[in-house]
N, C-alpha and C positions, 0 to 999 in steps of 0.2 A: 286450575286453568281450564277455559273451556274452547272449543274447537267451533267457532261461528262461521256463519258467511256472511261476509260485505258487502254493498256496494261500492263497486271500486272506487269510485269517486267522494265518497264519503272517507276516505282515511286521510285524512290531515301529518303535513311532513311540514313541523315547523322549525326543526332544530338546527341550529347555522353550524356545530361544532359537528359534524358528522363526521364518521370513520371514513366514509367515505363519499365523497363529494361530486353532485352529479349524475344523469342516468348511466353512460356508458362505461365514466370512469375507475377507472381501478388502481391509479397509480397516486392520485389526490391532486393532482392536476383542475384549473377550472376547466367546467364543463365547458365555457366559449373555445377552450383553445382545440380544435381537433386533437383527437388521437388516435391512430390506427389500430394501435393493438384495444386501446380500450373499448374499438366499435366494436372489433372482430370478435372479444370478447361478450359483448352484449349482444351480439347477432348470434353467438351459438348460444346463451343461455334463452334467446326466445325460442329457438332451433328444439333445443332441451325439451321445453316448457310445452311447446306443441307437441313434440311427439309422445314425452314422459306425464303431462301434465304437473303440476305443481309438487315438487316432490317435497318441498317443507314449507310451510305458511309462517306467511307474514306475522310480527308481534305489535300489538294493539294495548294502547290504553280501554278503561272501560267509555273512556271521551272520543275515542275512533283515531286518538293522535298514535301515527308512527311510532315506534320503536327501532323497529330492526327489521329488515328484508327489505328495502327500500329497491335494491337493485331488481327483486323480483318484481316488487309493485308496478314496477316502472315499465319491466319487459312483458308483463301479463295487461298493462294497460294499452302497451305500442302495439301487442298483438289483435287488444280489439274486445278485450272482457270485461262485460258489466259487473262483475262479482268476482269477489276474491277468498281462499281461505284463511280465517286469521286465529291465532290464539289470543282470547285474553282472559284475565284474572280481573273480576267485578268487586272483588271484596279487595284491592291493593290500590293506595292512595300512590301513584307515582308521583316520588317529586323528579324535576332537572335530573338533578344525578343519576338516580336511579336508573333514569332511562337511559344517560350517556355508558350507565356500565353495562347494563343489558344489553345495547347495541354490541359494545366492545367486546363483549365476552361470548357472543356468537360470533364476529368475526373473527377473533382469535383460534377459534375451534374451525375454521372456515380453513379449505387448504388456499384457498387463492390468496391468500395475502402474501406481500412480498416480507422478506426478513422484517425491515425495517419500521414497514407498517406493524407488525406484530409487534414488535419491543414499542415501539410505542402506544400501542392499546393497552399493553400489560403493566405499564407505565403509569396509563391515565386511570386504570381501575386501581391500582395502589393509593395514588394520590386522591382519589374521591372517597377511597375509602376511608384513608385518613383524616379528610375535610369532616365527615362523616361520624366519625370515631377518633378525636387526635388523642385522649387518653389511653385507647388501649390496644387499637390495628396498628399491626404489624405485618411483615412480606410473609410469615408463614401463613396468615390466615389470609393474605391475598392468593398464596401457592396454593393453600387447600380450596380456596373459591372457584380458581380457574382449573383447577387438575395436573397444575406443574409443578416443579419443583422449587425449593426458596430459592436455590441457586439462580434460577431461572428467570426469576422476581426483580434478586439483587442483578442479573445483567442489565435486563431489561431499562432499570431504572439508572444506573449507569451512563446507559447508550444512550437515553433519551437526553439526560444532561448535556453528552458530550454531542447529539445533532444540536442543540444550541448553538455548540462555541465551533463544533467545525461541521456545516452541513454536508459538506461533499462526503463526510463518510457514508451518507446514503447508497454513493454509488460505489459500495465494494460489493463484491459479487457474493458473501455471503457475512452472516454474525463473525464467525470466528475471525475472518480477514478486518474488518472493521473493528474487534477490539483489539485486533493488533496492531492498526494502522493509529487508534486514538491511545495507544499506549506509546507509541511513539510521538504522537503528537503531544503529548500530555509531557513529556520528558525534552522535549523539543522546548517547550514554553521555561519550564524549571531551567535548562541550559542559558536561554537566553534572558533570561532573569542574573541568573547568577553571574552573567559576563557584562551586564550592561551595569551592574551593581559594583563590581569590582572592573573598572577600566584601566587601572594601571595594573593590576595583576596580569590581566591577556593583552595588553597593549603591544608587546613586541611578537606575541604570537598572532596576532589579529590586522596587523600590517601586512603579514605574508597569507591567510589565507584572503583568496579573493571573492568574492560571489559575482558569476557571471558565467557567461557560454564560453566553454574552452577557445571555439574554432572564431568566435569573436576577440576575447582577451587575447589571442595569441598572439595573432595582427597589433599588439600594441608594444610586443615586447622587443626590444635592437636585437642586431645581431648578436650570436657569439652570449646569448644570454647567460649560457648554463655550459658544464662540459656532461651534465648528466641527466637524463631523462627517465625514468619508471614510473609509467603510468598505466592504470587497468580499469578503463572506463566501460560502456556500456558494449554488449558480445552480440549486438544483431541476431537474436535467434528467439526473439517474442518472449522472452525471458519474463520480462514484467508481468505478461499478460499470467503466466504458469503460477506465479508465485502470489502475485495477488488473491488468487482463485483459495491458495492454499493460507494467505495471511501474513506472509514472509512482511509486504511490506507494499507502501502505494504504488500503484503501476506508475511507469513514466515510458516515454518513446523510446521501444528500443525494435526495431523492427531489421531487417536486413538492409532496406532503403535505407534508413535513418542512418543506420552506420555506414554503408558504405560512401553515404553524401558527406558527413560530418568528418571523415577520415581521407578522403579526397582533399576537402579545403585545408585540412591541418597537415595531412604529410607533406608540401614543400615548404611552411613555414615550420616545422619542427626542425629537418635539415640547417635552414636559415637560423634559428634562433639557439640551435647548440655548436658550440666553439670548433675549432677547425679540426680540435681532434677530442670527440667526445660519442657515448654510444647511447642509446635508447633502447630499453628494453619494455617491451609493448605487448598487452596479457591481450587474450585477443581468443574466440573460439575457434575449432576447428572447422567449422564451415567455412570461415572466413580467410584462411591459410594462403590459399596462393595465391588467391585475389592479392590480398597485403602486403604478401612479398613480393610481388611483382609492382603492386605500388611503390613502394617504400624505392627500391629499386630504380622507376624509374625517376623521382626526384632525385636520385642522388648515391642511396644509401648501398653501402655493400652490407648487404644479409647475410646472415650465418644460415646454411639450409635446415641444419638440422635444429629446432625450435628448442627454448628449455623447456624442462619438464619440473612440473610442480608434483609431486607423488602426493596425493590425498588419500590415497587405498586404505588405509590406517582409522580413517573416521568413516566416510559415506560414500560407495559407489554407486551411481544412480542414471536410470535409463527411464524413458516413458512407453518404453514397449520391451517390459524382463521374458516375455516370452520370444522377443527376435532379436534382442540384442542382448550382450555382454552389457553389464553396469560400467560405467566409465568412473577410471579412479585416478584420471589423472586431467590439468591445465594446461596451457604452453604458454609461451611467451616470444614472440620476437625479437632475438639481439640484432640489433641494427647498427652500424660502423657508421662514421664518418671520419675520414681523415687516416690517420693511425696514432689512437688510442692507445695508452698501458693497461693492461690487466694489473690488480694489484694483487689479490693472487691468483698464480698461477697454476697453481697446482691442488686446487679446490680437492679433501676429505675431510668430510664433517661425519664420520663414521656411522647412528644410526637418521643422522640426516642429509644422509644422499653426497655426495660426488661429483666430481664436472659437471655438466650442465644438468644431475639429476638433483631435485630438492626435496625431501623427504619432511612435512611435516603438518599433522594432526589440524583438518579443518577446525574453523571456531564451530561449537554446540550451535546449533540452530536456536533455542532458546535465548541463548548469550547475544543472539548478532541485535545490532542495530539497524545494519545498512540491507540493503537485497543483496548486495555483493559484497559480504568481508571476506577477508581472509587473514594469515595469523601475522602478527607484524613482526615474529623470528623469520617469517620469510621473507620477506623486503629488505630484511636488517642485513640477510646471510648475502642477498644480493647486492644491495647497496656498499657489502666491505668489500664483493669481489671488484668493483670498478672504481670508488674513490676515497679521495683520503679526507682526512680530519678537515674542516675548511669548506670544504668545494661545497657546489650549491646543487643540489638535487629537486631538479619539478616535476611535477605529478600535475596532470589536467581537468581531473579528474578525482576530484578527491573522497567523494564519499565518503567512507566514517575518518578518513585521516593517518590511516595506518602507514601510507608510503611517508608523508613530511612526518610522521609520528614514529618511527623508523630511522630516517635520516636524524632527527634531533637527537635520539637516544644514541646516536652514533657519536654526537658534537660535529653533524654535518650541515652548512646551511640549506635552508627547504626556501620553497613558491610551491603554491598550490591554486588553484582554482576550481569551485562548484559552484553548481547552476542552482541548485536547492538549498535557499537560506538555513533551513534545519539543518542540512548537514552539515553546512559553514559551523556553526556553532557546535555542533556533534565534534566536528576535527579540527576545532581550537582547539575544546577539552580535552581529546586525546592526544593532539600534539604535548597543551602545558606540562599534563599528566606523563608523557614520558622524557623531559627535557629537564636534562641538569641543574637543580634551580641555581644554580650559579649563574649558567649563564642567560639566564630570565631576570635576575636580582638587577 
């Protein structure tokens, strides 16, 4: 390689598949469409470039064609330079490729790329490499070309498949969250494959889950619908945002607005839609406590003050600041009266599972879960024997992975469910079919 000077103007940029597209951009965005962060970006690398001067040269054919630095090119031309420094190799016949993977394999090593640009460069240098070599390139000899790992190779080439089939994973906030979120996706398709394929097998379980917005469905249902409600929908405490970061699962609205809007319009049709003497028991954060009860309350309901308690201590106690707080190891739940109800038992000891209103039992594995919010369906089961019997019809709003109608059925209890997220409809058929007596599916 040797270290020349240009003419700026003499370096030719003719490649339309470029890493990255346009002078200022950085997210692959077309250059017509403004971007702010990608100006601000290109105003400090001229920023750079004047005070530092050119801290690494541009890559040249021995033909003056671009290669790779383009973004410098560009900010060393807007600054006002007849010359540039370039590297190039006079004795290398570049073809296309060549040049598509030398670009890609400086950016890759570049820090400003976003996650998803990366996996996708590492992506496109596998696959040229192979157009290239289809008898004998493999991902280790693309891991030894770039300096990463095979592992690293096979995600890459992975994630770049699954941005095909679902783009929006672009925007999870990191690799690890996006291949969680396409493994769910990818298991999401196989569900609904396998239900759409066998329609008499889910057909009596597929009439009661519904897909739709609780606080809209709910408004459709008569009086007196149910005498039994457990439902554990979304806790207003930016929960999504936290978990998505960590891969748990895709974000969706869960903001403190959000809940207390959405739980406003359902608490006086909940009243209305459970029987004259039926209760509701309603999982709910602690932020959100007396707001709730004082809701619930004034539609109607007489509250129990003192909340149930779910005990999780046994699996994960977990705080986002262990140096000012205690780890928290336990849930609540609102028991909510209407009318006057029978307890059916009265006298709740389930010995190393907790007591009257305490519930003792061992979160799902974080690895296991499917939903952002499961939890274990002994606990819904233990709840739903204390209020009803064989028969009665138990709904849930809320249903995400299915555990409460999934519970209810393992009882020989009738269920209704409704979610907003068609993947989960099909997530909590399966788990309903899967815990319901196939007699009474037959």
């Amino acid at each position: 390689m040797q270290l020349i000077k240009l003419p700026i103007n003499d370096v030719k940029w003719e490649d339309t598949d470029r890493q990255r597209k346009g002078v200022g951009t950085i997210d692959g965005k077309d250059p017509n469409e403004p971007s702010k962060t990608a100006d601000s970006e290109f105003e400090k690398l001229k920023a750079s470039i004047l005070e530092n001067g050119l801290l690494q040269p541009i890559g040249v054919t021995s033909n003056n064609d671009g290669v790779y630095g383009f973004r410098r090119w560009s900010a060393c031309k807007a600054i006002g330079w007849t010359e540039i420094d370039a590297l190039v190799d006079p004795e290398k016949d570049w073809t296309e490729l060549d040049k598509q993977v030398i670009e890609r394999e400086e950016n890759i090593r570049r820090l400003d790329l976003s996650w998803h640009e990366k996996q996708t460069a590492i992506a496109k240098v596998d696959r040229i490499r192979r157009l290239q070599n289809p008898d004998s390139h493999n991902q280790k000899q693309t891991a030894n070309e770039l300096g990463i790992s095979q592992s690293d190779v096979s995600k890459a080439t992975m994630m770049d498949q699954m941005f095909n089939l679902f783009p929006e994973l672009k925007k999870a906030k990191s690799l690890n969250a996006a291949i969680s979120q396409a493994k769910s996706k990818a298991k999401a398709v196989i569900r609904k494959v396998e239900i759409a394929s066998n329609p008499k097998k889910y057909e009596e379980v597929s009439k009661k889950i519904i897909c739709g917005k609780a606080e809209e469905l709910i408004t459709t249902l008569p009086d007196g619908f149910t005498k039994h409600i457990v439902t554990d929908g979304p806790f207003g405490i930016d929960y999504d945002s936290r978990q998505a970061a960590s891969g748990a699962h895709e974000a969706y609205a869960d903001t403190p607005e959000s809940y207390r809007e959405r739980t406003a319009l359902m608490a006086p049709h909940m009243y209305r839609v459970l029987a004259n003497d039926g209760f509701l028991i309603w999982f709910l954060a602690h932020d959100h406590f007396e707001w709730t009860k004082d809701l619930f309350r004034s539609v109607g309901f007489d509250v129990d003050p003192v909340p149930l308690m779910w005990d999780r201590s046994e699996g994960r106690c977990y705080t986002t600041r262990p140096d000012k707080y205690f780890g928290k190891g336990y849930d609540i739940a609102l028991h909510c009266i209407k009318g006057e109800p029978q307890m059916i038992n009265r006298s709740r000891n389930r010995g190393k599972f907790g007591s009257g209103n305490v519930f003792r039992y061992k979160g799902i594995d974080p690895k296991d879960k499917e939903h952002i919010v499961e939890r274990p369906i002994e606990l819904y089961a233990d709840i739903i024997q204390c209020i009803s019997l064989e028969g009665e019809k138990v709904v849930d709003f809320f249903s995400g992975s299915g555990k409460v109608a999934a519970a209810a059925a393992s009882l020989k209890r009738d269920f209704w469910a409704c979610e907003m997220n068609p993947n989960h409809v099909t997530l909590s058929i399966q788990n309903v079919y899967a815990n319901t007596p196939q007699a009474a599916v037959a």
